[in-house]
Predicted model as a PDB file, atoms N, CA, C, CB and O in Angstrom, pLDDT in the B-factor column:
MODEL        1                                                                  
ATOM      1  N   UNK A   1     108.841-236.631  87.454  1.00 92.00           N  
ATOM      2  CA  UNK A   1     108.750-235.545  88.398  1.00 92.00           C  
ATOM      3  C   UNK A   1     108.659-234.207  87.668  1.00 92.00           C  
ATOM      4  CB  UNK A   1     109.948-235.563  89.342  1.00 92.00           C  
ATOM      5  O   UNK A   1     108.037-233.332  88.271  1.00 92.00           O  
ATOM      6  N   UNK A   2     109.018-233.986  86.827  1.00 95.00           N  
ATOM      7  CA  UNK A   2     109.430-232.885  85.660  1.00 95.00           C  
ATOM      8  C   UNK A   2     108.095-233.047  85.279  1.00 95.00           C  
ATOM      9  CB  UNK A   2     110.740-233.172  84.385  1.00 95.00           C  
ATOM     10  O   UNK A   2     107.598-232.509  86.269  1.00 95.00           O  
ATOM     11  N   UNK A   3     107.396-233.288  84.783  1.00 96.00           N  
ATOM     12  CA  UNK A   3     106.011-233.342  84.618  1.00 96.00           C  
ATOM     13  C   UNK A   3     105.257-232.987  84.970  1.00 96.00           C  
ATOM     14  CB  UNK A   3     105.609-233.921  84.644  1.00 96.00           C  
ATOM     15  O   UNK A   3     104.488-232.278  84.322  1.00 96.00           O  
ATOM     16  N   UNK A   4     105.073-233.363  86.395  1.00 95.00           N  
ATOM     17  CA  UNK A   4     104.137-233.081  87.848  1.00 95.00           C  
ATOM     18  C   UNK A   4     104.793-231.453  88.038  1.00 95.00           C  
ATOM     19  CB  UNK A   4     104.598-234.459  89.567  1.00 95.00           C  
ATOM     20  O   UNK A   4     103.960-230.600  87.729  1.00 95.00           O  
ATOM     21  N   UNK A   5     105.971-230.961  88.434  1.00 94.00           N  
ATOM     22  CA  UNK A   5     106.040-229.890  88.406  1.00 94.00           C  
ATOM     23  C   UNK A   5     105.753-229.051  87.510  1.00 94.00           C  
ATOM     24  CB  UNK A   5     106.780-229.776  88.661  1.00 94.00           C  
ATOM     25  O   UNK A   5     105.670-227.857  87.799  1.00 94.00           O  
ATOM     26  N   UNK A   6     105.514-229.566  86.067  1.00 96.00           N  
ATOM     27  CA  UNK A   6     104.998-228.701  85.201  1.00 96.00           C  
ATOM     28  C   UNK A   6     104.078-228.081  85.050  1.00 96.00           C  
ATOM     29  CB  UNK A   6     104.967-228.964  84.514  1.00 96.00           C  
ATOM     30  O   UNK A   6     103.813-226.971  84.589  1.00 96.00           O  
ATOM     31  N   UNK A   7     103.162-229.520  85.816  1.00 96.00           N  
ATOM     32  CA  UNK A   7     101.567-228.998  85.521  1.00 96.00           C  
ATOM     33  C   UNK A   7     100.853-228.338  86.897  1.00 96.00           C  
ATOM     34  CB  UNK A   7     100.515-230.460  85.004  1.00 96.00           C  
ATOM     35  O   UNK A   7      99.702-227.962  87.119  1.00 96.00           O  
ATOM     36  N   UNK A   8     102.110-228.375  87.741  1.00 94.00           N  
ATOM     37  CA  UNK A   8     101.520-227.258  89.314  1.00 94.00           C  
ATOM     38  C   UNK A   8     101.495-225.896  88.348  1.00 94.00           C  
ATOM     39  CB  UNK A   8     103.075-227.005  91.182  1.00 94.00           C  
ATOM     40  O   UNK A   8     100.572-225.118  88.109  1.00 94.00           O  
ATOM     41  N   UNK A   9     103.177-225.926  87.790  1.00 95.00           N  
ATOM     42  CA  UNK A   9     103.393-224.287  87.914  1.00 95.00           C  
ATOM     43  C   UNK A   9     102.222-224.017  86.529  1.00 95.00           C  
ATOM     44  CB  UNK A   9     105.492-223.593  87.580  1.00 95.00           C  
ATOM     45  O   UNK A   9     101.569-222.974  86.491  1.00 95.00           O  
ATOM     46  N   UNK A  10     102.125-224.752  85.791  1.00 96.00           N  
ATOM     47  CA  UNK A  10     100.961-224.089  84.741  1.00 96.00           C  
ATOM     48  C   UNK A  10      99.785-223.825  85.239  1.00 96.00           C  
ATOM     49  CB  UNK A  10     100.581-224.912  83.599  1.00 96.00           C  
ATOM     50  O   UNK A  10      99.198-222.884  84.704  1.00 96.00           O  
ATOM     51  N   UNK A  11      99.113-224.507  86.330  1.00 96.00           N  
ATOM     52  CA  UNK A  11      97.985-224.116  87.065  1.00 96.00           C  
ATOM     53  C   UNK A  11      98.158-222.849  88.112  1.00 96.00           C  
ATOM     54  CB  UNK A  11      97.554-225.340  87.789  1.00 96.00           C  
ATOM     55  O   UNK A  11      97.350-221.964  88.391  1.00 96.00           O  
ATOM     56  N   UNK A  12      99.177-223.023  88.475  1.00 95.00           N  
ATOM     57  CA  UNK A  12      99.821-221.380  89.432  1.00 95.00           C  
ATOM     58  C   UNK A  12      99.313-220.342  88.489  1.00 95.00           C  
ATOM     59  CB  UNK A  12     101.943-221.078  89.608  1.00 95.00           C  
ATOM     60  O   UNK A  12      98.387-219.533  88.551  1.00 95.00           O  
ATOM     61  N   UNK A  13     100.653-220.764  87.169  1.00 96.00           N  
ATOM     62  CA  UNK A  13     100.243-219.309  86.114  1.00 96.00           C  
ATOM     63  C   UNK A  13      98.257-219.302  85.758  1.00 96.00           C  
ATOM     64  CB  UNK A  13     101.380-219.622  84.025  1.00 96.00           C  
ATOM     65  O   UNK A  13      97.451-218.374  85.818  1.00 96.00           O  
ATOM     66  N   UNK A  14      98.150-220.177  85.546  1.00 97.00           N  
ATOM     67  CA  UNK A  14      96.444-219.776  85.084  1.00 97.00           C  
ATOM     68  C   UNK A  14      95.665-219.402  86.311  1.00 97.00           C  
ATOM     69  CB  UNK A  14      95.509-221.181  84.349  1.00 97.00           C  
ATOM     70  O   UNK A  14      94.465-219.129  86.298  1.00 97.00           O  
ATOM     71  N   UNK A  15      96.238-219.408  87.101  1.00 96.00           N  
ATOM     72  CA  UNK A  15      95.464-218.718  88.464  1.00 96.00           C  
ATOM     73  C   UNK A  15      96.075-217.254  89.084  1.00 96.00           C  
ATOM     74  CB  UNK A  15      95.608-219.882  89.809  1.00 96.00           C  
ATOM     75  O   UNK A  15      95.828-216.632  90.117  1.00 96.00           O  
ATOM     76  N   UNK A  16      96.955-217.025  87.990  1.00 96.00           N  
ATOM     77  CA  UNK A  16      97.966-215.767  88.496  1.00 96.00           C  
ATOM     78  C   UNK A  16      98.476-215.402  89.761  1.00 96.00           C  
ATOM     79  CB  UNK A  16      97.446-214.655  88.258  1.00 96.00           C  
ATOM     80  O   UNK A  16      98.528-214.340  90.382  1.00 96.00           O  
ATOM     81  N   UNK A  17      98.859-216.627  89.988  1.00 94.00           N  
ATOM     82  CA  UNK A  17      99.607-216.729  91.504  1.00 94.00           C  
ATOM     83  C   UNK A  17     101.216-215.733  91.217  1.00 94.00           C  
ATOM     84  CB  UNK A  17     100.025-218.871  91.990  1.00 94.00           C  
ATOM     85  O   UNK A  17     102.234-216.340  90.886  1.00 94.00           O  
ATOM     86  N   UNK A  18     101.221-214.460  91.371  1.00 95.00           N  
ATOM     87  CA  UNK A  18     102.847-214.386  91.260  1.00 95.00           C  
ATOM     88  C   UNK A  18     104.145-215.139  92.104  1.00 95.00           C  
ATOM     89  CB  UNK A  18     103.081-213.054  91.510  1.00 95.00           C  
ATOM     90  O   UNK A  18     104.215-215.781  93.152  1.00 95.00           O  
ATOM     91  N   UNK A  19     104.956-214.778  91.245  1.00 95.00           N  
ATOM     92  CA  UNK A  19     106.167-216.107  91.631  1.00 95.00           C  
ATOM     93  C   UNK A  19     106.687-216.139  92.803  1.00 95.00           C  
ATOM     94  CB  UNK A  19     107.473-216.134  90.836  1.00 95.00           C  
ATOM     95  O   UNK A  19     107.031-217.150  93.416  1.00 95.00           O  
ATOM     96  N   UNK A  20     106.773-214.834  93.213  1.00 94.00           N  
ATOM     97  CA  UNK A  20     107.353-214.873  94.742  1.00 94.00           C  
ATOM     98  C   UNK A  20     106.119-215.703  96.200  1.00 94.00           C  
ATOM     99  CB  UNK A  20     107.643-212.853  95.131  1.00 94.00           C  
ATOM    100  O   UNK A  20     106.432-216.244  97.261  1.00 94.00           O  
ATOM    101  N   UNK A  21     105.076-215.512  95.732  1.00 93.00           N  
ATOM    102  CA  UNK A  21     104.137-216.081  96.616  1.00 93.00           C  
ATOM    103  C   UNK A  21     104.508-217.530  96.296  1.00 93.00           C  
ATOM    104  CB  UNK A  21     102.550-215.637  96.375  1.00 93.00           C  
ATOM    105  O   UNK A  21     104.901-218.299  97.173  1.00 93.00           O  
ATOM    106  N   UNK A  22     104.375-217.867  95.058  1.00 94.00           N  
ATOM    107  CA  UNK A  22     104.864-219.783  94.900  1.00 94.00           C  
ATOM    108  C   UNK A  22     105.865-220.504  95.272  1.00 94.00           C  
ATOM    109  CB  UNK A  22     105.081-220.283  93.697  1.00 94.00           C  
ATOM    110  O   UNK A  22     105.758-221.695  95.564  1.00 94.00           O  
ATOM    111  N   UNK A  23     107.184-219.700  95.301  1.00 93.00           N  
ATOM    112  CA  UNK A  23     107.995-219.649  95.761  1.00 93.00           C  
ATOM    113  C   UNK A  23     108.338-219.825  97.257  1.00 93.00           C  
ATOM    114  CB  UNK A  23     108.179-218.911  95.306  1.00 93.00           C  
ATOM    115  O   UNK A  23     109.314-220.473  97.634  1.00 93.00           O  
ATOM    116  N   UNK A  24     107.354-219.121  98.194  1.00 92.00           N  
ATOM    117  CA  UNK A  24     107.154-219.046  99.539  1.00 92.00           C  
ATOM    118  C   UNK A  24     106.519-219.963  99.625  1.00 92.00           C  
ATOM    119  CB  UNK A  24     106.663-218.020 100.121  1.00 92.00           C  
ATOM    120  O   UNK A  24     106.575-220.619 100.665  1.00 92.00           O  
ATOM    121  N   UNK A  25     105.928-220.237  98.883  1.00 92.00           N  
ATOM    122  CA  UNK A  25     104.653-221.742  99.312  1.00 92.00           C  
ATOM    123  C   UNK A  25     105.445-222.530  99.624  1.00 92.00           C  
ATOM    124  CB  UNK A  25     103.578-222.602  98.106  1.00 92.00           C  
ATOM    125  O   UNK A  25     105.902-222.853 100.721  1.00 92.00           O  
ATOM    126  N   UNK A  26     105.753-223.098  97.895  1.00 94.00           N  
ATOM    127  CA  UNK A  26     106.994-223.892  98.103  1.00 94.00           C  
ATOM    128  C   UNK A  26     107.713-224.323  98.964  1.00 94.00           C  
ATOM    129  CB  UNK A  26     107.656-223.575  97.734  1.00 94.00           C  
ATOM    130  O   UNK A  26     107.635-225.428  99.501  1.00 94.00           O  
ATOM    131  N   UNK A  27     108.698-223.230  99.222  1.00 94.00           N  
ATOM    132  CA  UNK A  27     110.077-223.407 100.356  1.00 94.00           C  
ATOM    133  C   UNK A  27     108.995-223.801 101.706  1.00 94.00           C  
ATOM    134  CB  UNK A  27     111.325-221.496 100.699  1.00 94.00           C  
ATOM    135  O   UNK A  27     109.194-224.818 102.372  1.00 94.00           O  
ATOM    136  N   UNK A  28     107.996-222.981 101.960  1.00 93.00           N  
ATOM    137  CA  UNK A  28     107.086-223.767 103.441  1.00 93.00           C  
ATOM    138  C   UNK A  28     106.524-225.298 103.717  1.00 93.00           C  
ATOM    139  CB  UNK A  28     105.678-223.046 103.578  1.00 93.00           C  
ATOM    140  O   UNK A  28     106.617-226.031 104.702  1.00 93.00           O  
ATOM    141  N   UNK A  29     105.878-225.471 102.375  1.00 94.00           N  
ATOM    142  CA  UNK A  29     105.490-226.821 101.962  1.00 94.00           C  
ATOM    143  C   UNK A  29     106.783-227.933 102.530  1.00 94.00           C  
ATOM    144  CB  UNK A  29     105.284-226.805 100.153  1.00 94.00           C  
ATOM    145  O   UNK A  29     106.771-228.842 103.359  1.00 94.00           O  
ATOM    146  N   UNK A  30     107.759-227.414 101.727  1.00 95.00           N  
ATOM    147  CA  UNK A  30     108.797-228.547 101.339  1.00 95.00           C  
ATOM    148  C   UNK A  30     109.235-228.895 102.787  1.00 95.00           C  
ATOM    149  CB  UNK A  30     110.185-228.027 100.259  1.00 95.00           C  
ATOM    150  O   UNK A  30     109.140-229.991 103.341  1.00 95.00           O  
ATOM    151  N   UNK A  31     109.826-227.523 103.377  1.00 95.00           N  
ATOM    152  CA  UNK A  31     110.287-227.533 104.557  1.00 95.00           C  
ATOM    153  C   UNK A  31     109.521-228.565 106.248  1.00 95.00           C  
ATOM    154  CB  UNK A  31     110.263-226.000 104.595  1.00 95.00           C  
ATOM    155  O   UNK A  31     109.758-229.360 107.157  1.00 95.00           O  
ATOM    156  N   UNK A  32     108.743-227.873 105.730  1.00 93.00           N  
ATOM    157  CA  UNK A  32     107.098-228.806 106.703  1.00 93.00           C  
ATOM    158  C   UNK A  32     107.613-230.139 106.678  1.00 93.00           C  
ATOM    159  CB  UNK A  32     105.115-228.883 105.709  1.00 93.00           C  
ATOM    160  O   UNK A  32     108.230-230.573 107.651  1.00 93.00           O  
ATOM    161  N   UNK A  33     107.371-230.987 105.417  1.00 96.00           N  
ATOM    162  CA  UNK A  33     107.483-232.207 105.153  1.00 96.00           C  
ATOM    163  C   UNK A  33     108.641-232.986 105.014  1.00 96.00           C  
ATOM    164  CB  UNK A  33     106.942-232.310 104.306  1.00 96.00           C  
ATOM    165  O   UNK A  33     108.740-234.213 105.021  1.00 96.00           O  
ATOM    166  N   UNK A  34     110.051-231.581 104.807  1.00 96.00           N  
ATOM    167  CA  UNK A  34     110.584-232.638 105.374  1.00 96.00           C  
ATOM    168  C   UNK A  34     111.316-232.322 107.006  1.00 96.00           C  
ATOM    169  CB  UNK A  34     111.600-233.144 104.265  1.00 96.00           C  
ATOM    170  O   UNK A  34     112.444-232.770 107.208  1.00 96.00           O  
ATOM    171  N   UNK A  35     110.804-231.761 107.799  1.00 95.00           N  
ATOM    172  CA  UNK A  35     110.895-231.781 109.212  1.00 95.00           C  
ATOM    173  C   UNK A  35     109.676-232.519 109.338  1.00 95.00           C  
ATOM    174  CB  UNK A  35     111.000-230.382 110.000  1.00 95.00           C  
ATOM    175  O   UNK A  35     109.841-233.008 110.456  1.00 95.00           O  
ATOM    176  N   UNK A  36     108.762-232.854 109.014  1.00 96.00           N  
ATOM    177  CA  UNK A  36     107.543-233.813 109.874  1.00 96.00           C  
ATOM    178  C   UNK A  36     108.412-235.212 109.100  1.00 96.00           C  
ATOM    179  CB  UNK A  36     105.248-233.487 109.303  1.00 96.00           C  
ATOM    180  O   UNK A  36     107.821-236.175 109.590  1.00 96.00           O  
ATOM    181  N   UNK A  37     109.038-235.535 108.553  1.00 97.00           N  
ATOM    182  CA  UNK A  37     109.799-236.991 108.013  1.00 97.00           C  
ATOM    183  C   UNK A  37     111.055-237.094 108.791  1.00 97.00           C  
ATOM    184  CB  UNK A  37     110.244-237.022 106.265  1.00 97.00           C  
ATOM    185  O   UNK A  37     111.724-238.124 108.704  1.00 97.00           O  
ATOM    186  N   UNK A  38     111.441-236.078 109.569  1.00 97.00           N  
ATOM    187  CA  UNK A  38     112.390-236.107 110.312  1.00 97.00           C  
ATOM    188  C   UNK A  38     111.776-235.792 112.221  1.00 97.00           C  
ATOM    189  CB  UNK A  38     113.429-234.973 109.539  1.00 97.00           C  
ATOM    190  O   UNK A  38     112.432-235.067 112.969  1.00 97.00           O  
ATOM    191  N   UNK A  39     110.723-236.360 112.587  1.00 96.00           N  
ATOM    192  CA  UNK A  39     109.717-236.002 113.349  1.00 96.00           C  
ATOM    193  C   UNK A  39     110.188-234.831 114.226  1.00 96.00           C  
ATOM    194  CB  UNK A  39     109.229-237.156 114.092  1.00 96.00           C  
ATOM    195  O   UNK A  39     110.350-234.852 115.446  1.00 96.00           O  
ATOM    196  N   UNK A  40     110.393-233.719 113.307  1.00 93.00           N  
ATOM    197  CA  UNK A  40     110.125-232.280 114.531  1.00 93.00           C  
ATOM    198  C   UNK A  40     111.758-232.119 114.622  1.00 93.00           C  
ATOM    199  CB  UNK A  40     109.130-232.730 116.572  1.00 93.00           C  
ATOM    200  O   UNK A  40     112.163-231.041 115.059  1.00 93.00           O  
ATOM    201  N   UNK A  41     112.585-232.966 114.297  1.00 95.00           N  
ATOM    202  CA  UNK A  41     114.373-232.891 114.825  1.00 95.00           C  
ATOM    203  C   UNK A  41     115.055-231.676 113.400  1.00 95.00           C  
ATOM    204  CB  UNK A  41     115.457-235.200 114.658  1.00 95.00           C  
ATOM    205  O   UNK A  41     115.205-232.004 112.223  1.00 95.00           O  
ATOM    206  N   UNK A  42     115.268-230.699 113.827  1.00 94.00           N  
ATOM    207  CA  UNK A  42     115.203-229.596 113.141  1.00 94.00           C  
ATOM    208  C   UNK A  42     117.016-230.072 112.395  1.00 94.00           C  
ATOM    209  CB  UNK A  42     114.854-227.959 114.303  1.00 94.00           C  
ATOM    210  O   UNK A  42     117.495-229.938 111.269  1.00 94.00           O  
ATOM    211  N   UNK A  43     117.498-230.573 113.541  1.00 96.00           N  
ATOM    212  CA  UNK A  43     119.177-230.809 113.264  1.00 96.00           C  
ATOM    213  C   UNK A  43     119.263-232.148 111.936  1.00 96.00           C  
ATOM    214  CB  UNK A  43     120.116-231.505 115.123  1.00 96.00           C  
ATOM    215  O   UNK A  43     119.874-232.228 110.871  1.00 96.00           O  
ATOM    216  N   UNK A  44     118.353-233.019 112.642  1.00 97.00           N  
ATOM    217  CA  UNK A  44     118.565-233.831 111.063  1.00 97.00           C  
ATOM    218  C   UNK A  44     117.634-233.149 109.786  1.00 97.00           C  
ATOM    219  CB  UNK A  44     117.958-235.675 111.212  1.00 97.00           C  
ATOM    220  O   UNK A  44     117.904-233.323 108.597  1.00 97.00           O  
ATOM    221  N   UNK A  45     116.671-232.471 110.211  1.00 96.00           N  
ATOM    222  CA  UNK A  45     116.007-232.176 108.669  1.00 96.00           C  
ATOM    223  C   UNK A  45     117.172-231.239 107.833  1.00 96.00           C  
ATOM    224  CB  UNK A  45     114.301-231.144 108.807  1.00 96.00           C  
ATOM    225  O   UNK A  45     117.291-231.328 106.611  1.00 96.00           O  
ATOM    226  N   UNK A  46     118.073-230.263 108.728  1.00 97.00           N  
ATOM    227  CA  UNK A  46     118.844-229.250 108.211  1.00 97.00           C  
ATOM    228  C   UNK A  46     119.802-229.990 107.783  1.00 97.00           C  
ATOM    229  CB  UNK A  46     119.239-228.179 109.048  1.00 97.00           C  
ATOM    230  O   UNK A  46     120.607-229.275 107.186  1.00 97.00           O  
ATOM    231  N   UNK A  47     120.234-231.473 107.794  1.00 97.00           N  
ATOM    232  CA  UNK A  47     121.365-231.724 107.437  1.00 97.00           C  
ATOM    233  C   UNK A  47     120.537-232.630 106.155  1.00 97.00           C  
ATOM    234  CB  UNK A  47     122.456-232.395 108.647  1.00 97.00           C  
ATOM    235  O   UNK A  47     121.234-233.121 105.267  1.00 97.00           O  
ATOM    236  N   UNK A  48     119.047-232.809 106.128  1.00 97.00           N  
ATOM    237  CA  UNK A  48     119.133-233.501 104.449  1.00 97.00           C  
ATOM    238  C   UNK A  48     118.699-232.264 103.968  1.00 97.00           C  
ATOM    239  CB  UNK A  48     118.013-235.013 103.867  1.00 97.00           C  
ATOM    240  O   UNK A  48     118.169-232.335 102.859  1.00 97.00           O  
ATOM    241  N   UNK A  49     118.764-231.129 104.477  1.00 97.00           N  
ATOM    242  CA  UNK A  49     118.220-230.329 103.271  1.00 97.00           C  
ATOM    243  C   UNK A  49     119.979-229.759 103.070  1.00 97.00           C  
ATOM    244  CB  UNK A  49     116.652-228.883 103.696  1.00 97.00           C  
ATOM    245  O   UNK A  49     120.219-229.437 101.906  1.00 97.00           O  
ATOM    246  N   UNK A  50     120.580-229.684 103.561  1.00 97.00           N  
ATOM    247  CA  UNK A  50     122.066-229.505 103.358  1.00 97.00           C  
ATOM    248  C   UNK A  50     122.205-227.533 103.426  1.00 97.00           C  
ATOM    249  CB  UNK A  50     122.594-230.394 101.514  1.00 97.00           C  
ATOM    250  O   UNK A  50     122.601-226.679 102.633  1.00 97.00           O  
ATOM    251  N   UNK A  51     121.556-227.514 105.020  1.00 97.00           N  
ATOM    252  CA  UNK A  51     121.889-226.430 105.455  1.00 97.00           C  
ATOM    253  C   UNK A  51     122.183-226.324 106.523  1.00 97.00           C  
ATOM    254  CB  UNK A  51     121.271-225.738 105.291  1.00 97.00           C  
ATOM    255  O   UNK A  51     122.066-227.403 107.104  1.00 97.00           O  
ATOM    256  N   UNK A  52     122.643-225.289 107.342  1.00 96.00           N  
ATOM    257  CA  UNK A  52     123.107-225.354 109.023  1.00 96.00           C  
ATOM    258  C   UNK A  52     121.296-225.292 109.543  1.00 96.00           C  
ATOM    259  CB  UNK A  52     124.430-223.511 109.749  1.00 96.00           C  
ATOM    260  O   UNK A  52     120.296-224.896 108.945  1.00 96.00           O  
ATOM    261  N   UNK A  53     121.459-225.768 110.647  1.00 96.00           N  
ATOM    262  CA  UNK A  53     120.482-225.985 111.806  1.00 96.00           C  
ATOM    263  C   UNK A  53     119.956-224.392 112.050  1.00 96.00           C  
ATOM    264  CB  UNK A  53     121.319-226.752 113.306  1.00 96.00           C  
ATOM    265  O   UNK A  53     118.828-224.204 111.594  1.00 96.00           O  
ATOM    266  N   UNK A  54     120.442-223.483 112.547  1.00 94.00           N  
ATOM    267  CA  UNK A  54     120.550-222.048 112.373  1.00 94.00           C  
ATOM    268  C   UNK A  54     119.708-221.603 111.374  1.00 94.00           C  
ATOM    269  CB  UNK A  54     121.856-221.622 112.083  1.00 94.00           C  
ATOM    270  O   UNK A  54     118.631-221.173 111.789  1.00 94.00           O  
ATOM    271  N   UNK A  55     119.901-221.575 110.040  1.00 95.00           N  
ATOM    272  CA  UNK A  55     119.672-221.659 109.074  1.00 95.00           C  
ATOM    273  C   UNK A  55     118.056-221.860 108.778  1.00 95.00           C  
ATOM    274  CB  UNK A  55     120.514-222.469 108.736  1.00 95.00           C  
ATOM    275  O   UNK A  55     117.358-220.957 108.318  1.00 95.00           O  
ATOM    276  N   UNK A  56     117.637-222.993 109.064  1.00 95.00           N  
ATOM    277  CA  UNK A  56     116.649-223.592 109.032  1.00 95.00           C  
ATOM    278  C   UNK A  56     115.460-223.203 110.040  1.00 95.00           C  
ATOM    279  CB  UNK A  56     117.074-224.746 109.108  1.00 95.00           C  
ATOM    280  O   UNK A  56     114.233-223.176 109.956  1.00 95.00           O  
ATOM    281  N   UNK A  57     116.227-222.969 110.842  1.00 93.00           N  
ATOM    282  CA  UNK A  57     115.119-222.724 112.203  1.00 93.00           C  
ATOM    283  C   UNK A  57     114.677-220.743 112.016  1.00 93.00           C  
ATOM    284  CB  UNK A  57     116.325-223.184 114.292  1.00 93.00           C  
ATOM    285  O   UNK A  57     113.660-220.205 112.452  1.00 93.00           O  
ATOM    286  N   UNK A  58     115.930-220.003 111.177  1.00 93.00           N  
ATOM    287  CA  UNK A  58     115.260-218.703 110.661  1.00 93.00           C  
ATOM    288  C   UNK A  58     114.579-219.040 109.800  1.00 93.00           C  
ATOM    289  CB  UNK A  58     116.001-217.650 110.186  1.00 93.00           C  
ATOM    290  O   UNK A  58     113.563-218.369 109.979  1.00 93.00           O  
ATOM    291  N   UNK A  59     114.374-219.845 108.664  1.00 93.00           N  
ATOM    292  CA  UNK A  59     113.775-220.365 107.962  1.00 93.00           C  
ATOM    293  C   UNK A  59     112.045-220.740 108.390  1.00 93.00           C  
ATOM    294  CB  UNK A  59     114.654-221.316 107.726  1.00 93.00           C  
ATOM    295  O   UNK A  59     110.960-220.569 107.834  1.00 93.00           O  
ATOM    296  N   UNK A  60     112.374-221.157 109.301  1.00 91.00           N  
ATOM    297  CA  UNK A  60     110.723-221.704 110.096  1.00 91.00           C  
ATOM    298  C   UNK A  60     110.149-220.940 110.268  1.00 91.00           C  
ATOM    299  CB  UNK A  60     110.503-222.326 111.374  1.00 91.00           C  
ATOM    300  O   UNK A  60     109.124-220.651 109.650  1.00 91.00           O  
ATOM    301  N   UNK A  61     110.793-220.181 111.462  1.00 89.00           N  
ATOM    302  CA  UNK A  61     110.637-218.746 112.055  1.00 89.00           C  
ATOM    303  C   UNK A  61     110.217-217.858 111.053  1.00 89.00           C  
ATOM    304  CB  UNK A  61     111.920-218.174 112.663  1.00 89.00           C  
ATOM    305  O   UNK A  61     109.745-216.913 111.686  1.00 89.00           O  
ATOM    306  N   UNK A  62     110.102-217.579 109.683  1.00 87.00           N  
ATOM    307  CA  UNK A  62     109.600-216.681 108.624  1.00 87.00           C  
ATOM    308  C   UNK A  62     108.231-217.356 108.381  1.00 87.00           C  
ATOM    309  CB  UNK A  62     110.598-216.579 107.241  1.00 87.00           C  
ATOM    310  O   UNK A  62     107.183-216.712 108.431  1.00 87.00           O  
ATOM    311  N   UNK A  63     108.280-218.606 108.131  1.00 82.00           N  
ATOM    312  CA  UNK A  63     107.236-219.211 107.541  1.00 82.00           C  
ATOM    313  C   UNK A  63     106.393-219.511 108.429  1.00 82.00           C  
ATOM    314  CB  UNK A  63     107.515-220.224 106.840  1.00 82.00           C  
ATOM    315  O   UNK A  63     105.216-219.199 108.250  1.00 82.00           O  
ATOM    316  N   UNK A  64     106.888-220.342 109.868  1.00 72.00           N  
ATOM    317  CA  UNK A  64     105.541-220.696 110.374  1.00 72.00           C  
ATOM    318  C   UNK A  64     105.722-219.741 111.831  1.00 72.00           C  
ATOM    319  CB  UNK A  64     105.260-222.610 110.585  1.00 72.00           C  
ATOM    320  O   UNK A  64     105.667-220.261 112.945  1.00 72.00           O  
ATOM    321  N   UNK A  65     105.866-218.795 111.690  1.00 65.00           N  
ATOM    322  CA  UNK A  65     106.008-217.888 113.323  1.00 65.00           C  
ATOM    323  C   UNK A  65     104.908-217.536 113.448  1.00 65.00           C  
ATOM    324  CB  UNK A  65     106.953-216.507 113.572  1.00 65.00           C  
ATOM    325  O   UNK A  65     104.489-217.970 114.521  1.00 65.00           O  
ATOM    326  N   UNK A  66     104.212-217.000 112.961  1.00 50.00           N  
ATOM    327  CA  UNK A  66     102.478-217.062 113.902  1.00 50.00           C  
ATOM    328  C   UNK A  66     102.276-218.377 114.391  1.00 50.00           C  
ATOM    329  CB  UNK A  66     100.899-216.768 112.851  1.00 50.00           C  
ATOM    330  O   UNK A  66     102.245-218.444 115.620  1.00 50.00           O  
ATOM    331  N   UNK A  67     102.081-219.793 113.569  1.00 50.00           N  
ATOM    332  CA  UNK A  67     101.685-220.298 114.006  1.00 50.00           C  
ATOM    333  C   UNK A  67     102.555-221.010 115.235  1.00 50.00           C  
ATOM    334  CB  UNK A  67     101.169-220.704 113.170  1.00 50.00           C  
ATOM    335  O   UNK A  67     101.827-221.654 115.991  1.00 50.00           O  
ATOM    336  N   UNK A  68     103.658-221.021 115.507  1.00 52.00           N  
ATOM    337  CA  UNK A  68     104.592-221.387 116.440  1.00 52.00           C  
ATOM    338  C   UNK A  68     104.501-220.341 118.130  1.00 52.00           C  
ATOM    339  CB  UNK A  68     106.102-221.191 115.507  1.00 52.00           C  
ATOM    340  O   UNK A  68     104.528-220.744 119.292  1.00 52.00           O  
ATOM    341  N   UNK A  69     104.393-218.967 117.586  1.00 51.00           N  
ATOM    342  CA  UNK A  69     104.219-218.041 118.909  1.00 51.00           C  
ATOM    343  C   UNK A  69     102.715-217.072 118.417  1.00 51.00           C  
ATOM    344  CB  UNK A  69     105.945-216.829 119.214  1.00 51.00           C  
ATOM    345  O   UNK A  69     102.540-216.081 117.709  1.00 51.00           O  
ATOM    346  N   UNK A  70     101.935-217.861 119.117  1.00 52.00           N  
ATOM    347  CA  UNK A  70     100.797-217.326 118.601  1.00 52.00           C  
ATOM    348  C   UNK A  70     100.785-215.748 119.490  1.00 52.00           C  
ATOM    349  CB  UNK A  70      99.406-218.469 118.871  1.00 52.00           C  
ATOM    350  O   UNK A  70     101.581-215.581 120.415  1.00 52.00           O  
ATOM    351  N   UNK A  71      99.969-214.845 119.155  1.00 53.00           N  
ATOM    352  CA  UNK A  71      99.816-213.994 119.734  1.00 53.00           C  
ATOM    353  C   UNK A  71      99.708-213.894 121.356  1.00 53.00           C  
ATOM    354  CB  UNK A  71      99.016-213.672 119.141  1.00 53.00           C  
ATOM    355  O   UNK A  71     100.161-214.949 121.801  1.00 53.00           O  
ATOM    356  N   UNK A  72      99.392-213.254 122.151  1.00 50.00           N  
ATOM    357  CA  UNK A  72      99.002-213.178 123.636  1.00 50.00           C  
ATOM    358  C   UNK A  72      98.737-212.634 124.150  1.00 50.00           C  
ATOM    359  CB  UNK A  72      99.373-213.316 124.314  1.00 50.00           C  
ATOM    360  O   UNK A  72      99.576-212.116 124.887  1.00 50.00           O  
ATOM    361  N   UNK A  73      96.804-212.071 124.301  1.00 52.00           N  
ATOM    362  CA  UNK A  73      96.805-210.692 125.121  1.00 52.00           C  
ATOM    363  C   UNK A  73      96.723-210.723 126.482  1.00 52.00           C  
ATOM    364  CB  UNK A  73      95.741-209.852 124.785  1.00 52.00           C  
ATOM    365  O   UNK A  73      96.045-211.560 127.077  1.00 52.00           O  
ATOM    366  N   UNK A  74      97.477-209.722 127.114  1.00 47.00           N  
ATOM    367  CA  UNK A  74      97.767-209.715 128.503  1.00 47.00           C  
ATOM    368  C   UNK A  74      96.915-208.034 128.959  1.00 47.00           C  
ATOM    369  CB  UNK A  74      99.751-209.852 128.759  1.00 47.00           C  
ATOM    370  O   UNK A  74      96.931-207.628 130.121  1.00 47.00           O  
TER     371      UNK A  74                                                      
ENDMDL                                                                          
END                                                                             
């Protein structure tokens, strides 16, 4: 596994991705997959990622809030 992560973040750096954007990827990526392995149940994904439910769902809410409350013109 140490490996495979090696050779993301060396391709990040040769593409000059700065860290805070990879970082955000990251935490979105991870998060995604493991609430779609926990199908959509926000309460068990927060308890294998070993955070409060709360927690997690501000968590979403940063990362995927456009796509969750899309805009709406009235």
């Amino acid at each position: 596994m140490r490996h495979m992560m090696e050779e993301l973040i060396a391709e990040l750096v040769r593409k000059d991705i700065p860290l805070e954007i990879a970082k955000r990827e990251l935490e979105r990526i991870y998060l995604e997959l493991v609430l779609e392995a926990h199908h959509g149940n926000q309460s068990a994904a927060a308890r294998k990622l070993g955070m409060h439910r709360n927690t997690l769902s501000k968590k979403l809410e940063q990362h995927l809030g456009a796509l969750r409350y899309p805009a709406v013109n009235c």
